[in-house]
N, C-alpha and C positions, 0 to 999 in steps of 0.2 A: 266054679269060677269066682274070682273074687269081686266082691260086690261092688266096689268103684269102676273096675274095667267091664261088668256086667253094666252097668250104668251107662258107662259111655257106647260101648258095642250095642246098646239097646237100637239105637238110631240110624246104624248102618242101612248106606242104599249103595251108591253109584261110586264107581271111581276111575281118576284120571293120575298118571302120576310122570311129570315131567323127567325125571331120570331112568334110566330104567335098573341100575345096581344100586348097591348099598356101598358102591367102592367112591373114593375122590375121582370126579375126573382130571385128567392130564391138563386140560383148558384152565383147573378151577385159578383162580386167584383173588380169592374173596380172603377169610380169616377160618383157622381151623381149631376147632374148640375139643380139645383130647378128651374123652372120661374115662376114667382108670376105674371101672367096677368092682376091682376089688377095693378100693377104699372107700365105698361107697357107707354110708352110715346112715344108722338108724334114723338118729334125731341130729339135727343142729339146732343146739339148744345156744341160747340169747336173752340177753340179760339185759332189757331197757331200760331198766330204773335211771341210770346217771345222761340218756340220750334226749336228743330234741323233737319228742313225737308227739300224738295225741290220741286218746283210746276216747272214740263218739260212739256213744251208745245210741242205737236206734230206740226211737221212744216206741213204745209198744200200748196203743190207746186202738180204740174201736174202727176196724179197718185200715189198721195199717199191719197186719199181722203179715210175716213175709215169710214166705217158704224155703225159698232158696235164692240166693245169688249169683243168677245168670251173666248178668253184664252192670257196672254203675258204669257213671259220671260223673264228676264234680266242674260244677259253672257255675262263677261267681256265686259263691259260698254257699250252693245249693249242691246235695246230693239226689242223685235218680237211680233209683234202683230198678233194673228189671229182674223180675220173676214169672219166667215165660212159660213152666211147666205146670207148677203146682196153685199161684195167685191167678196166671195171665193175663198181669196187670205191671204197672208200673209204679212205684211210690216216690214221691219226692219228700226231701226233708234238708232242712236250714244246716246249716254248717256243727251245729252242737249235736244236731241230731233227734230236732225239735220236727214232729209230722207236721205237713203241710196240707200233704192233698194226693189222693192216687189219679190213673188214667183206668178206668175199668171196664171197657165200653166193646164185649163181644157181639157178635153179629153181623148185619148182611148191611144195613143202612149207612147213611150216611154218616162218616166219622166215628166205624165200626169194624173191628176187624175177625176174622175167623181165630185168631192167634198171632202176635207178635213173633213176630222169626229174628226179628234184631232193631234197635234204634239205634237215634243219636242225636245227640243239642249240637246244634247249631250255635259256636261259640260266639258269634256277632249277635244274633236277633235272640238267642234262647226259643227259639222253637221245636219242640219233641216232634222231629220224624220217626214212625212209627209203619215198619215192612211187613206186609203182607204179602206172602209169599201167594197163600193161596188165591185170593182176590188179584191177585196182579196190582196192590195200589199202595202208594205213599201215604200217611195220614196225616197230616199237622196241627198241632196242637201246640197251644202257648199257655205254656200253665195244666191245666185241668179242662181249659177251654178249646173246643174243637175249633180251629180255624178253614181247611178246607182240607181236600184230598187228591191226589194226582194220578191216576193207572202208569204203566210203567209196564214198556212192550219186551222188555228182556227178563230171563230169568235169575235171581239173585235170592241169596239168602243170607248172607251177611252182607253188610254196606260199613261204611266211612267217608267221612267229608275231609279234603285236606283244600285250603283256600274257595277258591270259587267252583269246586268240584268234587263230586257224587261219585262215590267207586264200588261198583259192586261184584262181589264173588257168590259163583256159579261154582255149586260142589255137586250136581247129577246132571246128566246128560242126557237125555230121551229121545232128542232128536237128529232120525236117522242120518244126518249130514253134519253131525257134527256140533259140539258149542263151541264157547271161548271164556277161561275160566274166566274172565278181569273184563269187565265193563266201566269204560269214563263216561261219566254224563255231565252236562254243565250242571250249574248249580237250577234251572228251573227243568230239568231231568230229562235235557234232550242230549239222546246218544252221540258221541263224540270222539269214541274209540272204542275197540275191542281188541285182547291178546291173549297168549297163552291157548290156543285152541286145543279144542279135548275129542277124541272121538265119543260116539255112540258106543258105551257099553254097562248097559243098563242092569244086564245081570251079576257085573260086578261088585265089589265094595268100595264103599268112602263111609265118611264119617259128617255127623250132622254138630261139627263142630261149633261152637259159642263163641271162640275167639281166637278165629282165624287170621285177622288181620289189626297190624297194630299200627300206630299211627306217634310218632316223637319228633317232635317240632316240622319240620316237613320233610320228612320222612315217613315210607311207608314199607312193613315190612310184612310177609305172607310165611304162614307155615303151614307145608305140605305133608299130610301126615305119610305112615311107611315111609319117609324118605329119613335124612340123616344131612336137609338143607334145611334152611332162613335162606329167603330169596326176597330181595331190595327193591323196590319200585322207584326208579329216578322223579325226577320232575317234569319226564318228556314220556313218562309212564312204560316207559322198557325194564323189563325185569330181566334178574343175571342172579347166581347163587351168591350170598354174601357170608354168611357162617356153614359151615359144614363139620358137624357132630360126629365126631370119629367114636364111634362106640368099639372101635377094634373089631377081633373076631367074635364078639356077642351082636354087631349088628345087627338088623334084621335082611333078609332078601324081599328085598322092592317088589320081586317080580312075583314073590305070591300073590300081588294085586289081580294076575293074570286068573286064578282061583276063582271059579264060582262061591258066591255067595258062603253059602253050608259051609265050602269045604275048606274056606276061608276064614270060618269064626273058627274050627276045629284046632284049628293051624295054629291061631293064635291064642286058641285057651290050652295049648298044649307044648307052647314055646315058650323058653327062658330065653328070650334073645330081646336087643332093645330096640324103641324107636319110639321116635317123635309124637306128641299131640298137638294141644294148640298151647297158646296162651304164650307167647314169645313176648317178650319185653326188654326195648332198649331203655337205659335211663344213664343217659352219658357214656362214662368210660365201663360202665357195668349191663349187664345181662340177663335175665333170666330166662327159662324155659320148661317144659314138664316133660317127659317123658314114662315110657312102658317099658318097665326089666323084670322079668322074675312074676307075670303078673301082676304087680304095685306099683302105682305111679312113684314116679322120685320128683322130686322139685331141685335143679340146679341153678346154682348164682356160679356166674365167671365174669373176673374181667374181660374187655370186647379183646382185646387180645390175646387172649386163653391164654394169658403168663397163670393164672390162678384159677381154679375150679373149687366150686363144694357144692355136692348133689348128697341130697339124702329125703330118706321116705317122707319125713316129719319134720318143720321148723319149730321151733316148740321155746315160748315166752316163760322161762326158769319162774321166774317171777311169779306170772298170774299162773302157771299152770294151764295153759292153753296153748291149740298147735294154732300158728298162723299158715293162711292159705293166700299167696299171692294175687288179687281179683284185677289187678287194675294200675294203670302207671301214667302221668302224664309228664309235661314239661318241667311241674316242679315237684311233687306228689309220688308218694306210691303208696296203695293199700291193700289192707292185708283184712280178709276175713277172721276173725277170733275165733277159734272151735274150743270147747269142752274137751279134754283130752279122750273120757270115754264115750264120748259122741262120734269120734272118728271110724269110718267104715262100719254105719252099724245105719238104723231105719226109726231114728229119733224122730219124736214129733216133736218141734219147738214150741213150747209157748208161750215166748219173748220174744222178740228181736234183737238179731247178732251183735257184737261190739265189733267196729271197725275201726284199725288202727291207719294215722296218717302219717304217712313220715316224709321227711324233706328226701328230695334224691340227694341232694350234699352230704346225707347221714347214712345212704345204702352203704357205702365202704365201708362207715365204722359198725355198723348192724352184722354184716355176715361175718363171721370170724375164722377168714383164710387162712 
């Protein structure tokens, strides 16, 4: 199996999957983004020297060593990096990419977690919530400093804050009656909505995704993995299919979901057929997303209007000689992990810290080369 989809299928549990084909429905009327796999290409290679970006070297001093790049943030000229598997910690570091201070603090105590399952700053107060899946509890932290902690009677494993509210997503199901993937909480975490209900079926698959829901300007958007949707969250928190990924006749069938566990990994270490993961990104009139073909992730940019597409294995800086990896996008911002070329798909141990590239979103149109 190839090492990056062995990666990601490492964390498969539970699954729920709102469509039940791999076809458009007759209903849809969302935006429909074609990929033509045979034009599908190795590298999209890019050439920043003449563009308006910035390459932050993460400063690499005694305990800020990071393993992997789970989820950042950038608030007011501060980056946060999580590293939930390998640190399972959090690092903060100033705009040049000057270490500041990590969050390290495993355990049962107060302002202590079994494991980080996801955060997020709070763009008003700058306080790091900090999801414990297993503990059931909120953690807050401002800065380095513990402020207090909240339990949290729903289950959730990613979150996002859009305004004065808490949204959490529920990717396993346990309970004999049923969950509901989409949780509203107000902002001091009391329940306020729930949607998208899931049955109980435990012995199936899903995926223990890192970045399943994205959040652009107030907008919020969710990717369901096996499917071949981007599904919209209003501001009245009703969701509806918004993009749909016509992978053609290489889609994948949704309904292997129905597949016991086993016979479910087998399926798909033995399919060239495509589909969805996470990591959806709006940034204005552009797009991005990752998907599973051929066993290899691809990384695709399209306009939101699918007039233009370009998906390929590798984005790769001509220049430095390094592939970029999309981590992360905001209102004005999008960043790109820096990789070593022969560090890709291979079991490097770093002993530096990444170089992360920022670039304006006004500059993603002239970066991809349609």
């Amino acid at each position: 199996m190839n090492i990056m989809l062995k990666h990601i299928l490492i964390s498969l549990v539970v699954c729920s999957c709102f469509l039940s084909c791999a076809e458009k429905e007759s209903t849809f009327t969302g935006r429909e983004i074609k990929i033509d796999l045979s034009k599908l290409k190795k590298n999209i290679n890019i050439d920043l020297s003449t563009l308006n970006c910035e390459y932050i070297d993460l400063e690499t001093v005694d305990g800020s060593l990071i393993g992997n790049i789970d989820k950042i943030y950038y608030v007011n000229d501060k980056i946060y990096v999580l590293d939930k598997e390998i640190a399972g910690a959090i690092f903060i570091f100033d705009n040049k990419g000057k270490f500041i201070s990590k969050i390290d603090a495993k355990g049962q105590g107060p302002g202590e977690y079994a494991e980080i399952d996801d955060f997020l700053v709070d763009m008003q107060t700058q306080e790091i919530l900090i999801l414990d899946y297993d503990q059931s509890k909120i953690i807050y932290y401002l800065g380095n400093k513990f402020k207090n902690e909240v339990k949290i009677t729903e289950d959730f494993e990613n979150f996002t804050q859009i305004k004065n509210h808490i949204i959490g997503i529920n990717n396993y199901c346990y309970n004999k009656d049923g969950c509901y993937k989409i949780s509203i909480f107000n902002k001091n975490l009391k329940l306020k909505k729930q949607i998208m209900p899931t049955p109980n079926n435990a012995d199936n698959v899903s995926w223990d995704l890192k970045r399943t829901i994205h959040k652009y300007n107030d907008s919020l958007f969710l990717t369901e993995p096996f499917t071949n949707y981007i599904y919209a969250i209003d501001k009245n928190f009703n969701v509806s299919p918004c993009y749909y990924i016509n992978f053609g006749k290489d889609s994948l069938d949704v309904n292997k979901n129905e597949m016991k566990r086993d016979k479910f990994l087998n399926y798909i270490d033995n399919t060239n057929k495509a589909f969805l993961v996470d990591n959806f990104l709006e940034m204005g009139n552009i797009i991005s997303f990752n998907f599973f073909y051929n066993k290899k992730q691809v990384f695709c940019f399209s306009h939101s209007d699918g007039s233009k597409t370009l998906c390929a294995n590798s984005i790769v800086d001509v220049k430095k000689k390094v592939v970029m990896m999309p981590i992360h996008a905001d209102e004005k911002y999008m960043f790109f992990k820096m990789i070593k070329l022969g560090d890709i798909d291979s079991n490097a141990t770093y002993q530096a810290n990444p170089t992360i590239l920022k670039v304006l979103i006004s500059e993603i149109d002239k970066i991809i080369p349609f």
